[in-house]
Backbone bond lengths (Angstrom), bond angles and torsions (degrees), N, CA, C in turn:
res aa  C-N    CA-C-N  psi(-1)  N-CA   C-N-CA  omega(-1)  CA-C   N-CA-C  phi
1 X - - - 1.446 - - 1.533 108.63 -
2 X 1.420 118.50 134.93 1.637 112.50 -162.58 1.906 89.74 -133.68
3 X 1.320 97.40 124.17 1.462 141.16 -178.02 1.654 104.52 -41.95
4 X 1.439 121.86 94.25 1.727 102.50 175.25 1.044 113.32 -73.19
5 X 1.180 126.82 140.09 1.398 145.04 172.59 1.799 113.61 -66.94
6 X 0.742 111.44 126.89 1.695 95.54 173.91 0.888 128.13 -83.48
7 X 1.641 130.05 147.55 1.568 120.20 -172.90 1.602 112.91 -74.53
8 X 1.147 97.80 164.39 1.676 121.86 -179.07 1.624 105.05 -68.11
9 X 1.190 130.00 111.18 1.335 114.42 -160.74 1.706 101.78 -78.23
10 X 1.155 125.97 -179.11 1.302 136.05 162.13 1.462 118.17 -82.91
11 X 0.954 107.84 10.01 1.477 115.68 -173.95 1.804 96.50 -123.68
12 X 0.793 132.98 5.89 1.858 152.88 168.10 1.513 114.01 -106.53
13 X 1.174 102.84 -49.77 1.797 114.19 169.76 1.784 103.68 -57.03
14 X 1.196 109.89 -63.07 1.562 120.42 -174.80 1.783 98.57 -56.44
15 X 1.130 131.52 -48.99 1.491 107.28 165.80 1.115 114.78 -80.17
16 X 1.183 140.48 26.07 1.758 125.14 169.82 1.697 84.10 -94.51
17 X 1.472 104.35 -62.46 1.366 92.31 -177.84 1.499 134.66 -29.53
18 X 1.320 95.34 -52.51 1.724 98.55 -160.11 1.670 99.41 -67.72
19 X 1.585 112.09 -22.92 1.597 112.12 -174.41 1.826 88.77 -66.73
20 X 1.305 115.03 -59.07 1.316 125.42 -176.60 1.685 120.14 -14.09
21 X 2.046 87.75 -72.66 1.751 93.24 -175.40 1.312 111.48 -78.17
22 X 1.829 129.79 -24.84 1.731 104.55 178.74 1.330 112.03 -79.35
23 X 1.635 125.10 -13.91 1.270 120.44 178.25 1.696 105.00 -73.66
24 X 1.185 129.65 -27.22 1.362 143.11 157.33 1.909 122.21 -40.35
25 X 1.218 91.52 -63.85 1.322 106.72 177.51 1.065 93.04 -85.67
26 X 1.418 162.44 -145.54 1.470 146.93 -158.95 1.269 95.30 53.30
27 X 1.562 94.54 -107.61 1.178 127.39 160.71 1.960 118.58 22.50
28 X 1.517 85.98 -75.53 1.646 105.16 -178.16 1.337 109.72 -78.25
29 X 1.039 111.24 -35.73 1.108 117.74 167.13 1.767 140.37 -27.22
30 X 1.412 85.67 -74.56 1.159 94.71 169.58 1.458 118.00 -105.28
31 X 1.142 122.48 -17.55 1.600 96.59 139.01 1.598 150.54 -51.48
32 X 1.598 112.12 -12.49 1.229 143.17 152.06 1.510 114.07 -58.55
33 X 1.741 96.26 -50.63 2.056 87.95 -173.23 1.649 93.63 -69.74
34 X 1.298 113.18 -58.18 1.231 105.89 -165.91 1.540 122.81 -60.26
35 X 1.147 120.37 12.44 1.588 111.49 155.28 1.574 112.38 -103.98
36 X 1.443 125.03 -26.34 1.545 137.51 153.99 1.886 106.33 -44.78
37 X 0.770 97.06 -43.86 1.456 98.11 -164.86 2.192 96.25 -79.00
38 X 1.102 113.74 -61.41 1.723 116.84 175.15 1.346 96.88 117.50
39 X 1.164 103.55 -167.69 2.066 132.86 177.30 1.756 97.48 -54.38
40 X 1.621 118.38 94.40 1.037 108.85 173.62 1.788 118.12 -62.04
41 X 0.759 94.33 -19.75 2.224 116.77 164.25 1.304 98.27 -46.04
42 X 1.254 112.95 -41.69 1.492 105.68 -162.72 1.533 110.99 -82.41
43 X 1.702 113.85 -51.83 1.365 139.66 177.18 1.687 79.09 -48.60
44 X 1.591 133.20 -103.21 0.971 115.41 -170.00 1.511 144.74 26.49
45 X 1.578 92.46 -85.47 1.570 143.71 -171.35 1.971 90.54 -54.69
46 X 1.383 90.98 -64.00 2.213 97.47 175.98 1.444 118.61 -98.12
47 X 0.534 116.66 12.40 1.679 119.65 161.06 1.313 137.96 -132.34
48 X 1.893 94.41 -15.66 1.708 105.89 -174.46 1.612 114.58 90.55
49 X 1.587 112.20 170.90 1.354 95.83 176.78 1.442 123.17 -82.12
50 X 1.468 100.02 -27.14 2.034 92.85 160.00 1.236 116.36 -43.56
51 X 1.184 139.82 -57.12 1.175 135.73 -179.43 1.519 130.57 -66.27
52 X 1.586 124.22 -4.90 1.219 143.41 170.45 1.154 103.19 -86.71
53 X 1.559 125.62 -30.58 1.350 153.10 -171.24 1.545 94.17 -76.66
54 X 1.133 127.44 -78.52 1.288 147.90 -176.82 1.678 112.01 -38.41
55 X 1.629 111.48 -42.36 0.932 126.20 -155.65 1.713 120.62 -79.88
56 X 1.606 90.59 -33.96 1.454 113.64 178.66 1.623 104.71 -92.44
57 X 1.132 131.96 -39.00 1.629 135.58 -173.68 1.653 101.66 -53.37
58 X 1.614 92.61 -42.14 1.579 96.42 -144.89 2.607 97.32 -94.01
59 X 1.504 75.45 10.58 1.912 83.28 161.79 1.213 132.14 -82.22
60 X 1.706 126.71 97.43 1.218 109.68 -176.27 1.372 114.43 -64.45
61 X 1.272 138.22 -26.04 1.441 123.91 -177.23 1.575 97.21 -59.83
62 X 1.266 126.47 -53.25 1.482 120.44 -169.10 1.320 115.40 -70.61
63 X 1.394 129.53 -23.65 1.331 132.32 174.38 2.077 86.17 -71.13
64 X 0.994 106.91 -85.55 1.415 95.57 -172.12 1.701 118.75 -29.49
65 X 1.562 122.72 -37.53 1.401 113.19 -174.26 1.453 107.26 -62.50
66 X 1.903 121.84 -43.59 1.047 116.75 150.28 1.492 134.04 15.96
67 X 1.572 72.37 -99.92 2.000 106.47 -163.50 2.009 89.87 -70.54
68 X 1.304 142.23 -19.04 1.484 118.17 141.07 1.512 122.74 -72.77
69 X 0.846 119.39 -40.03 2.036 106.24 170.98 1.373 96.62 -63.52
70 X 1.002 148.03 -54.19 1.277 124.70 169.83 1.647 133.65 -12.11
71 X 1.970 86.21 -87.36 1.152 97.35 158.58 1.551 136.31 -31.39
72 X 1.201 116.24 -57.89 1.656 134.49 173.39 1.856 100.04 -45.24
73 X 1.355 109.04 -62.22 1.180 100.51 178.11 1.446 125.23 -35.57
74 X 1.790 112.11 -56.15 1.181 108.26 -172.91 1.243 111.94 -95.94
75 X 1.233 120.31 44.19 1.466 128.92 164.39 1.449 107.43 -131.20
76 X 1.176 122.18 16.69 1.464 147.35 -166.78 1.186 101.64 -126.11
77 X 1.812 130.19 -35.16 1.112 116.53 175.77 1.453 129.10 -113.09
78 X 1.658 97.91 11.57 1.625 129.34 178.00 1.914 94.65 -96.22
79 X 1.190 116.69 -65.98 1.658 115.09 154.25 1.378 118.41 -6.03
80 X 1.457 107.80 -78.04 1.309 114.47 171.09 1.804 126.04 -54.85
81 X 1.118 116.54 -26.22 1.356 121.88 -179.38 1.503 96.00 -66.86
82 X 1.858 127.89 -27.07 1.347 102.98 -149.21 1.521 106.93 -120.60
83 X 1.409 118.03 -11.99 1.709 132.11 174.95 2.058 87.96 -143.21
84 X 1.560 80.90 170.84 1.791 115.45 -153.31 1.564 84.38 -77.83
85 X 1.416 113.70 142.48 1.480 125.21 159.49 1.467 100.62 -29.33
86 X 1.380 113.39 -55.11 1.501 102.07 -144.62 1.429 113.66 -70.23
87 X 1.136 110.84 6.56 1.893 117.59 177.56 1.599 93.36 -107.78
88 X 1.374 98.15 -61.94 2.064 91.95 -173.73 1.421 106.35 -39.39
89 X 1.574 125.03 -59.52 1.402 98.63 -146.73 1.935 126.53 -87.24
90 X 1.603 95.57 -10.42 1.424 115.64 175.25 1.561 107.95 -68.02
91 X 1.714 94.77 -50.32 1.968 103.24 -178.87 1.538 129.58 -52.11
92 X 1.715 86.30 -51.96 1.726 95.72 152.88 1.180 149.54 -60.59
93 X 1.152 103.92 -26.83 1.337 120.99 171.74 1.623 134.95 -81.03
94 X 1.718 96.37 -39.56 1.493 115.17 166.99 1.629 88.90 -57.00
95 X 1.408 109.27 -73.84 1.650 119.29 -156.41 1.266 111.88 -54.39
96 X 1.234 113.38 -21.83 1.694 107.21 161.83 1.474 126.25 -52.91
97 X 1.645 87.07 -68.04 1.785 102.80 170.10 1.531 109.92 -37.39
98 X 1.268 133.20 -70.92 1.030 120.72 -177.88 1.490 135.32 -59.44
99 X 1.588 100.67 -25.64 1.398 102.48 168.23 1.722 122.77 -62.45
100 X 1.544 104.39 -50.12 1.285 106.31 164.59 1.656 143.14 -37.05
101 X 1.853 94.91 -57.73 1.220 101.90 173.53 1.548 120.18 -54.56
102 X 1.732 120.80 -45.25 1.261 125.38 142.96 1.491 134.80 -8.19
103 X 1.177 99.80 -65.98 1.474 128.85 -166.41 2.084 100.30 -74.50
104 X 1.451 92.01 -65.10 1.767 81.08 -178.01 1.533 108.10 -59.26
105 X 0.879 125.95 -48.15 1.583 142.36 -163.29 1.777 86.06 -36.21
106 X 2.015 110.63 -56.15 1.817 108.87 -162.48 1.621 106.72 -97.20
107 X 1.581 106.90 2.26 1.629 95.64 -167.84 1.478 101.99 -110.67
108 X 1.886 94.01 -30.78 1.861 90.02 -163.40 1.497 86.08 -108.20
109 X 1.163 155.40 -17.10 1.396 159.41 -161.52 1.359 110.65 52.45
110 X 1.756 109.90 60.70 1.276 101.17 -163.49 1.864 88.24 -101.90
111 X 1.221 120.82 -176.49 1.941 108.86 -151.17 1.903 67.16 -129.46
112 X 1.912 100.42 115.82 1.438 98.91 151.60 1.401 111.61 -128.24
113 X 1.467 94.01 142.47 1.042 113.63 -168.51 1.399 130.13 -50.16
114 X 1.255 138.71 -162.69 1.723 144.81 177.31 1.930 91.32 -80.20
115 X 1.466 114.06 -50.48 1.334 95.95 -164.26 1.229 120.78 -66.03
116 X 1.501 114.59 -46.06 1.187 113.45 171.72 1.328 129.32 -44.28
117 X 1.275 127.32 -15.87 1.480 135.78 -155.68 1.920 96.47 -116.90
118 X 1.386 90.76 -27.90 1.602 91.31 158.54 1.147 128.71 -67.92
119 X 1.460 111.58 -52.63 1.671 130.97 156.42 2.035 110.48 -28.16
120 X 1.282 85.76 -69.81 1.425 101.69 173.93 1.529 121.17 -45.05
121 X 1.373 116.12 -30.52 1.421 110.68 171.50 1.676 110.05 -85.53
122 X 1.338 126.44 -61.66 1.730 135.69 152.58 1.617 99.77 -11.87
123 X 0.909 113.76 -40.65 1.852 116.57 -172.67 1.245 102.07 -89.69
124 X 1.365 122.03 -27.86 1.581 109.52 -177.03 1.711 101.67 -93.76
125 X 1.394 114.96 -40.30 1.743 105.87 173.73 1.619 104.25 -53.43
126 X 1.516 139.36 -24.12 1.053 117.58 -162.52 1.830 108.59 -99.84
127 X 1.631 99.30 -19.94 1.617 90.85 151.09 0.956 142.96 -75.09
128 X 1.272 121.57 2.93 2.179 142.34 -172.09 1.659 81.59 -113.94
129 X 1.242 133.95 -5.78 1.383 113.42 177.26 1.851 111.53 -75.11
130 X 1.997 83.02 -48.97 1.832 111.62 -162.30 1.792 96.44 -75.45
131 X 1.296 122.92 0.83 1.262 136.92 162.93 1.791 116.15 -67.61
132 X 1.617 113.53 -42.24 1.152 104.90 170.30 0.996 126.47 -94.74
């Protein structure tokens, strides 16, 4: 007699996601301020560290990337309240990666390469795996 597994509810999928896209946007986020903003070495160097201080607080893209890693977090730890680590943290994590690479590729126009996008598929067959 062989043990059914239970399905992944749709209500487990919907928090991988939501950890998915604010850890995504985060993500872009503040990798966005922080190329707006430059060589905090430099800010440093002419303004001091108050002003490196000053410089990053006072970024709304980075205050906003913030307040999504935030979010992600606690939808990361509501996730976990409702299916087994062992789906949250692979699912999220693959689905991050790929969301990201995605994401900079159309937001930051950063140029990724063939492998990565190879990677990116290997990462998506292995989340349609943790699916069955």
């Amino acid at each position: 007699m062989t043990a059914h597994l239970p399905a992944v509810s749709l209500h487990a999928w919907v928090t991988i996601w939501t950890v998915v896209v604010f850890a995504t946007a985060g993500d872009i986020l503040i990798a966005g301020a922080m190329r707006r903003l430059g060589d905090l070495d430099e800010i440093r160097a002419k303004s001091g560290l108050g002003g490196a201080i000053k410089a990053v607080v006072t970024s709304p893209f980075l205050v906003a990337g913030i307040g999504c890693m935030a979010v992600s977090f606690f939808a990361l730890l509501y996730a976990l309240s409702v299916a087994d680590l062992s789906l949250i943290a692979p699912a999220t994590a693959s689905l991050t990666y790929i969301a990201t690479s995605v994401s900079a590729r159309i937001f930051l126009k950063e140029q990724v390469d063939k492998r990565r996008w190879i990677a990116a598929l290997f990462v998506g067959a292995g989340v349609l795996l943790l699916e069955r």
